[in-house]
N, C-alpha and C positions, 0 to 999 in steps of 0.2 A: 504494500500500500504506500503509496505518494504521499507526503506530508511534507504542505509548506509551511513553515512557522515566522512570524513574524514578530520578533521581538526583541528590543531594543538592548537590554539589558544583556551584557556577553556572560556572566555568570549560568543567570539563570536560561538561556537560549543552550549556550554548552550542556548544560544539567539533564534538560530537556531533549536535547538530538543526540545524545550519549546514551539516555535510558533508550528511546524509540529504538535507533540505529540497533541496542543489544536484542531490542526487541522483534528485530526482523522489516523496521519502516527503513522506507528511505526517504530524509529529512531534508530537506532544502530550508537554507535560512533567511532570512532578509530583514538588514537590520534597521529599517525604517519605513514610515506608510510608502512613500515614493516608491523605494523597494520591491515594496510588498504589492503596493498596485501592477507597474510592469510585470510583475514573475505571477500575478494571480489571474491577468485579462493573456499573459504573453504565451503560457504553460499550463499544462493539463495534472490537475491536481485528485486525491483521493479526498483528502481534508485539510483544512486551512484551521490553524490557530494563529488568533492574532490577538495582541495583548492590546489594553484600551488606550493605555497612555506613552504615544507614541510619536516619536519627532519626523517635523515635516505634514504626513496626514495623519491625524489620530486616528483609532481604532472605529469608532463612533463614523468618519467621515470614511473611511476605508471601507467598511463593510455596504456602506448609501454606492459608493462609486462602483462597489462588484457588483451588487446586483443590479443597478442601473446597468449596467454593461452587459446583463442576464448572463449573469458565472451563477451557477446553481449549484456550486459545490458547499455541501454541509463546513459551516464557520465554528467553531467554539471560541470563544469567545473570554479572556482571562482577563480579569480586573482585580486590584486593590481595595475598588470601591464596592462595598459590599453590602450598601443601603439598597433598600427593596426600588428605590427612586433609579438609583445608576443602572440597577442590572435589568429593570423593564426597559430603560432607555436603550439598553443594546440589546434586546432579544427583538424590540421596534424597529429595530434599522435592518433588521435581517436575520439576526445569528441565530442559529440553529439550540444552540447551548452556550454554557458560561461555565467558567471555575472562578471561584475569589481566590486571592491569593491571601498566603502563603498554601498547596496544597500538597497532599498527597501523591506520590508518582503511581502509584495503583488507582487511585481515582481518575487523573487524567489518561490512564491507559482506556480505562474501563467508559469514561464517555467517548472516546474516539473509538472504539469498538461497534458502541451505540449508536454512533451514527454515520460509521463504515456497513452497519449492518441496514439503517434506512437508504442508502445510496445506491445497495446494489439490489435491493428488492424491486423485482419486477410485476406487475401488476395481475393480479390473476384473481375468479371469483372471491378467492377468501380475504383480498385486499378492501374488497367494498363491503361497507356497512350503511345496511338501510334502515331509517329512525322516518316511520312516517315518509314524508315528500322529501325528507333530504338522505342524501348521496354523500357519506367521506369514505373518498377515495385514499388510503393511506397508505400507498406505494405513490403516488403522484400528489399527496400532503394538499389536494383540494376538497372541496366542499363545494356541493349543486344542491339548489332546492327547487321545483317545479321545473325544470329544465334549465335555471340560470346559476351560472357557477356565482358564487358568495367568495368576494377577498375580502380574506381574513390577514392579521397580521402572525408573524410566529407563535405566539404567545394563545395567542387568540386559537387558532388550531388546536396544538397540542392539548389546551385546556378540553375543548370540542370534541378531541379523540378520545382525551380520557372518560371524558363524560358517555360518550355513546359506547364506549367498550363496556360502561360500569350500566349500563341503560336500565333504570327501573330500581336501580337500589341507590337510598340516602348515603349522598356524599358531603361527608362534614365539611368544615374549612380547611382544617388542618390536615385531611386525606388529601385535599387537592394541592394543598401549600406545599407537601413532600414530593407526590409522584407527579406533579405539573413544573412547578419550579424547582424542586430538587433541592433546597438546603431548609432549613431551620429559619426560617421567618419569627422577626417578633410578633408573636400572638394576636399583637393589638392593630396588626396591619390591615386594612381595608382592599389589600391590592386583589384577591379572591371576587369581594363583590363587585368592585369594579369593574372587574374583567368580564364576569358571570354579566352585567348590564350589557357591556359592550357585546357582544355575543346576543344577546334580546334582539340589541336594536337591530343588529346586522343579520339576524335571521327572520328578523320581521315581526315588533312588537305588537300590530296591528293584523299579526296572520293569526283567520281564526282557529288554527290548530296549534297554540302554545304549547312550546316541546319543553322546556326549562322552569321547572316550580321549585318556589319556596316550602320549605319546608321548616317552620316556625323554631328556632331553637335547636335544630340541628344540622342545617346546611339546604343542599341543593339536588335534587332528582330530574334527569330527563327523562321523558315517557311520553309516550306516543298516547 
C-alpha cells in the first residue's frame, strides 16, 4: 500500500515512515502543504496522512485543494488540536478520519487499515442498505433518497451509516460519540445533536416519512 504522509515535523515524519516502511507500506514524504499538494494531485496514492499544522498550505486548506481537484483518496487527518470544534472543522473539509496527537503507532496502523479497507471495496448487493426511500450506498460513501443523490458532508455520512447499520435500535449519544467520531468526547458536547439536525434537514425535514426520532432521555432511533 502507497502512503503519502505529509508532515512537517522530521522527528515525528521519521517515526512514522520507519514504523509503516517495517510494516510493509511504502511511504512517501512531503515536508510541507506545497509538497504535499504536487505529490497528492501529481501521484497515485493508497492513503494520504496529512498533519493540520503545516507550512506554506495548512492541512485545513490542503485537504479543500484535493478534493476540489477530485483526488478521492481516503485522508487521515493528524492534529494537536483536539477540541470537538478543530477536528469537525477537518472531517468538513474532506478527511476521511483524524488522530490527535500525541498517539499511539498501533492506532494509526489500525485506522489506515480502516480505510485501506473502505478504498478497495467494490460495490456489490450487500454494499447497499435500504431504510424506506433512501439508498447508502457504502462502497461509493453516497446517499439517494426518491431517486436524488443527498450531499452529505464526511461526518454527516459516517454518522448516517452508522445509524442505518444500527436501524430500529436506540442509539445513545455517547454510542454514537465513540463509533462515529472515535475518541472520548467531553460528555457535555452538543456536537451528536447537531449533526443528528443537520442530517433532518438534508434528508428532508418536511418529508412525510421521518426516518430519524427522538427518543426522550436516551438518544436517537432511525426506522422506517
Amino acid at each position: 500500500m502507497k502512503v503519502l504522509l505529509i508532515e512537517d515535523e522530521a522527528a515525528v515524519a521519521a517515526m512514522i515512515r520507519k514504523g509503516l516502511s517495517e510494516s510493509g507500506y511504502t511511504v512517501t514524504v512531503a515536508p510541507d502543504g506545497n509538497a504535499g499538494l504536487d505529490m497528492g494531485t501529481g501521484h497515485s496514492f493508497d492513503i494520504m496522512i496529512l498533519d493540520i499544522m503545516l507550512p506554506g498550505i495548512n492541512g485545513l486548506e490542503l485537504c479543500k485543494r484535493l478534493r476540489k481537484e477530485g483526488i478521492d483518496t481516503p485522508i487521515l487527518m493528524l492534529t494537536a488540536l483536539g477540541t470537538t470544534e478543530n477536528i469537525v472543522t477537518g472531517l468538513d473539509t474532506g478527511a476521511d478520519d483524524y488522530l490527535v496527537k500525541p498517539f499511539k503507532f498501533a492506532e494509526l496502523e489500525a485506522r489506515i487499515r480502516s480505510l485501506g479497507r473502505r478504498k478497495m471495496g467494490s460495490t456489490s448487493p450487500a454494499d447497499l442498505i435500504q431504510i424506506g426511500d433512501i439508498t447508502v450506498n457504502t462502497a461509493a460513501r453516497n446517499v439517494v433518497r426518491n431517486g436524488q443523490e443527498i450531499t452529505l458532508t464526511s461526518t454527516e455520512y459516517r454518522l448516517l451509516e452508522f445509524m442505518v447499520r444500527n436501524r430500529g435500535r436506540v442509539l445513545s449519544r455517547v454510542e454514537l460519540l465513540e463509533n462515529v467520531w472515535g475518541i472520548d468526547f467531553n460528555m457535555g458536547t452538543n456536537v451528536v445533536d447537531v449533526y443528528v439536525n443537520y442530517l433532518r434537514k438534508k434528508l428532508g425535514n418536511d418529508h412525510d416519512r421521518k426516518l430519524i426520532h427522538t427518543v426522550i432521555g436516551m438518544g436517537y432511533i432511525i426506522k422506517d
